[in-house]
C-alpha positions as CSV (number, residue, x, y, z in Angstrom):
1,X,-9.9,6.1,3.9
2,X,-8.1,2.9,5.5
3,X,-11.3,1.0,6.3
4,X,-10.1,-2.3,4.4
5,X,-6.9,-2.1,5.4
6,X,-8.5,-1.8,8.8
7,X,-11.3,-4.7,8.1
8,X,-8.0,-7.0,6.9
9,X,-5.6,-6.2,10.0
10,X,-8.3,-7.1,12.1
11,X,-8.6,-10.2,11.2
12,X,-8.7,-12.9,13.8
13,X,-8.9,-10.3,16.7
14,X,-5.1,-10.5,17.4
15,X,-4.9,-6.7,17.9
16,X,-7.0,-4.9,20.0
17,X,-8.8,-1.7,18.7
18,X,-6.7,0.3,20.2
19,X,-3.5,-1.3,18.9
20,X,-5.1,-0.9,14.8
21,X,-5.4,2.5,15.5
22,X,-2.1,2.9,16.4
23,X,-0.6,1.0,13.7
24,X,-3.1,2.7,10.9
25,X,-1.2,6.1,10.4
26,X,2.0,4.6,9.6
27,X,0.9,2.7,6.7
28,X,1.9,5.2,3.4
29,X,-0.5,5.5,0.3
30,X,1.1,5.0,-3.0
31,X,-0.6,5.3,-6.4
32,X,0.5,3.8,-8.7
33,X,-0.3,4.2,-13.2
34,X,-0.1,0.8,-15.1
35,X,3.3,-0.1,-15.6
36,X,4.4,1.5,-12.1
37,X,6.4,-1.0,-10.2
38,X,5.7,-1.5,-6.7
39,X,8.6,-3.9,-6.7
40,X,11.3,-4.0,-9.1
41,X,13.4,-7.1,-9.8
42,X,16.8,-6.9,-8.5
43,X,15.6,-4.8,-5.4
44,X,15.5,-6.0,-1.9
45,X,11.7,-6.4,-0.7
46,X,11.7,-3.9,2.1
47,X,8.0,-3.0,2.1
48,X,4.5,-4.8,3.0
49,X,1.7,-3.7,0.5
50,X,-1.9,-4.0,1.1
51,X,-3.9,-3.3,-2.6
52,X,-6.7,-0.9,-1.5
53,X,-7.8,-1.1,-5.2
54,X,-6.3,-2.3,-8.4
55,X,-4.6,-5.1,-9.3
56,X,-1.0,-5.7,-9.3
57,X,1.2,-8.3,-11.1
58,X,3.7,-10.4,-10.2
59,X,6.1,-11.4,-12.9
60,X,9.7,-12.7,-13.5
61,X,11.0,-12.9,-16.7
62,X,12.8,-16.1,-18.4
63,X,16.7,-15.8,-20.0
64,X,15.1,-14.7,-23.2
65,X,13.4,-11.8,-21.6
66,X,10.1,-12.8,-21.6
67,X,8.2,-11.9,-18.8
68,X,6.0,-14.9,-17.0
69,X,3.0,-13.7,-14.8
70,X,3.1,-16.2,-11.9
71,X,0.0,-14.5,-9.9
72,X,-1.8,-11.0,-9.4
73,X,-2.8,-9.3,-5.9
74,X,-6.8,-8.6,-5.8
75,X,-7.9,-5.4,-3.7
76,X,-8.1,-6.4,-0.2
77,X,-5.0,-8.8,-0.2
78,X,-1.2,-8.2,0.7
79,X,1.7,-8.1,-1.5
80,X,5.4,-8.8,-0.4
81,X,8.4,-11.5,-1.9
82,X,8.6,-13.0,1.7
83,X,11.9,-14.7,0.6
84,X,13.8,-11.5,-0.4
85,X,11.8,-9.6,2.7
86,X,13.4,-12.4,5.3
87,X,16.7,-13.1,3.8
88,X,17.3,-9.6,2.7
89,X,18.5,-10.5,-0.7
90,X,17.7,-8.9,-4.5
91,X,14.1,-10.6,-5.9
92,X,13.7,-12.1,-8.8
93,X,9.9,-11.1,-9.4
94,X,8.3,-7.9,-10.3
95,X,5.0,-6.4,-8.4
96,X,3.5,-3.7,-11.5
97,X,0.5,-2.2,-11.6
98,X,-1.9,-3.7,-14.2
99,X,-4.7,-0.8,-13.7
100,X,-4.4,2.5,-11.5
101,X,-3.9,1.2,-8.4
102,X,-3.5,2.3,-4.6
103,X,-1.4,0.3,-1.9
104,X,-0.9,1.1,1.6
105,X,2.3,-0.2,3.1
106,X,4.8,0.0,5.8
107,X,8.7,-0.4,5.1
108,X,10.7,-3.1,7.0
109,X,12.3,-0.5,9.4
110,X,8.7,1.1,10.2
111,X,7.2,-2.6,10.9
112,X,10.2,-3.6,13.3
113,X,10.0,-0.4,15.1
114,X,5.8,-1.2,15.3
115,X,6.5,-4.9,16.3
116,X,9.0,-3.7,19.3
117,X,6.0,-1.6,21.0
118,X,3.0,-4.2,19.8
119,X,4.5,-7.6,20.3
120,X,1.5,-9.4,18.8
121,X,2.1,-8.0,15.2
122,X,4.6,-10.7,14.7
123,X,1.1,-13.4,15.3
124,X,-1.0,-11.3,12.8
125,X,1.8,-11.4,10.0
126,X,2.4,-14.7,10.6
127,X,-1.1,-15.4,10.8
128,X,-1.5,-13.1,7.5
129,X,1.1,-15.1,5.8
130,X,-0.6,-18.3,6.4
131,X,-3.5,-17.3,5.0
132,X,-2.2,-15.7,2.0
133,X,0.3,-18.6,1.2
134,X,-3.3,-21.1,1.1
135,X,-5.0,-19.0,-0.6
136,X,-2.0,-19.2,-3.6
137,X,-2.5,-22.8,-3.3
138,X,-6.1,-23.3,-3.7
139,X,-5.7,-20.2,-6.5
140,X,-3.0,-21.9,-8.6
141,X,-4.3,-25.6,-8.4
142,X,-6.5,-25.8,-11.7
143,X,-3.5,-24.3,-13.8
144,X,-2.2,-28.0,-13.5
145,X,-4.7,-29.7,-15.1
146,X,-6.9,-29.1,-18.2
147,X,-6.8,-27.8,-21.3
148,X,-5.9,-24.3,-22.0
149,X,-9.6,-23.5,-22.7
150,X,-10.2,-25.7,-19.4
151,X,-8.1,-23.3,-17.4
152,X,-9.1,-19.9,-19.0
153,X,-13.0,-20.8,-18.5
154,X,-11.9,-22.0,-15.0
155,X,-9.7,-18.5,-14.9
156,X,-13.2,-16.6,-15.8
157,X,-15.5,-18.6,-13.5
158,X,-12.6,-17.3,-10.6
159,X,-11.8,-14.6,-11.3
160,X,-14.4,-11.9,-13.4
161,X,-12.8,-9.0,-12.3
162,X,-9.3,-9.9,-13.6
163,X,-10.8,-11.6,-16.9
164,X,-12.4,-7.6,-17.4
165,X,-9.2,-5.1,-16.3
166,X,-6.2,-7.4,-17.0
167,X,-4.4,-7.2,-20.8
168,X,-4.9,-10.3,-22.3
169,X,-1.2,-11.3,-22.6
170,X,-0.9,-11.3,-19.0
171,X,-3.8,-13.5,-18.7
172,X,-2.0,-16.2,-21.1
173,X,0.9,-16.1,-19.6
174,X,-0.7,-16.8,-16.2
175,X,-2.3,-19.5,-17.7
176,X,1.2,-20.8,-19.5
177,X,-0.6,-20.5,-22.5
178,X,0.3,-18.3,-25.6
179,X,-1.9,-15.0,-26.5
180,X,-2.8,-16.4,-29.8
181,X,-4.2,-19.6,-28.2
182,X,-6.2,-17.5,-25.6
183,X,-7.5,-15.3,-28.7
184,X,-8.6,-18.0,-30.4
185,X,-10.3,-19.9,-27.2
186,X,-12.1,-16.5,-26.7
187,X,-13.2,-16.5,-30.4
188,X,-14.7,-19.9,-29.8
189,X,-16.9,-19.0,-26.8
């Protein structure tokens, strides 16, 4: 039931078996429909999310109201604004389901309680973090150059499974292109 999430908190060996399955049943199942919000802007981040399956979102919108997709969290990777999480302040981005998907999380309160009794938590989320925040990096560095139909074939070469479940305005607006240019691009190929 939580064998990724298990695979994924394993990672590095920092806990020992005994410690995951410890920490497992705490972690909280949410489904969530397209649209659902797993983090709302405005809230305080208070929650860690592992995507079991799915795809979330993450969005902010402009002054106008128009909402920018900055990236999306894959199945298998963690979801969390780490600067509204540490400084306990409202977000300003948006985590929302793009297709049914499941997360598996723990709250801030139930992660501090876990972190009192398994010290070495604090190295896997830190470790964790690291990871996740290179991973961004690497993900986001061919939005800066290229043309638009440079980026979405690089997009599609990257990412297939987004390119098949995600709308296509979410897509252009990850790529800071419009949904008219990204029609026509796909017309073209």
């Amino acid at each position: 039931m939580k064998d990724k999430l298990k695979a994924t908190i394993s990672y590095g060996g920092i806990l020992t078996e005994e410690e995951l399955n410890y920490v497992l049943p705490f972690y909280e199942k949410l489904i969530l429909n397209p649209g659902d919000e797993f983090l709302s802007i405005g809230q305080i981040s208070n929650r860690v999310g592992f995507v079991d399956q799915g795809i979330l979102r993450v969005y902010f919108e402009t002054e106008k109201g128009d909402e920018v997709t900055k990236y999306f969290i894959r199945p298998n990777q963690f979801g969390v604004d780490l600067e509204s999480y540490y400084d306990n302040r409202p977000t300003q981005y948006a985590m929302q389901a793009v297709i049914p998907t499941t997360v598996y999380y723990l709250t801030r309160n139930t992660w501090n309680q876990l972190a009192e009794k398994i010290p070495r938590l604090f190295m896997l989320m830190k470790t964790l973090t690291e990871v996740t925040l290179l991973n961004k990096i690497k993900d986001n560095e061919f939005l800066i150059y290229g043309t638009a139909k440079e980026k979405y074939l690089e997009f599609m070469k990257r990412y297939p499974d987004l390119a098949l479940h995600v709308p296509l305005q979410h897509i252009a607006s990850y790529l800071q292109i419009t949904p008219q240019s990204l029609s026509r691009i796909r017309k073209n190929i």
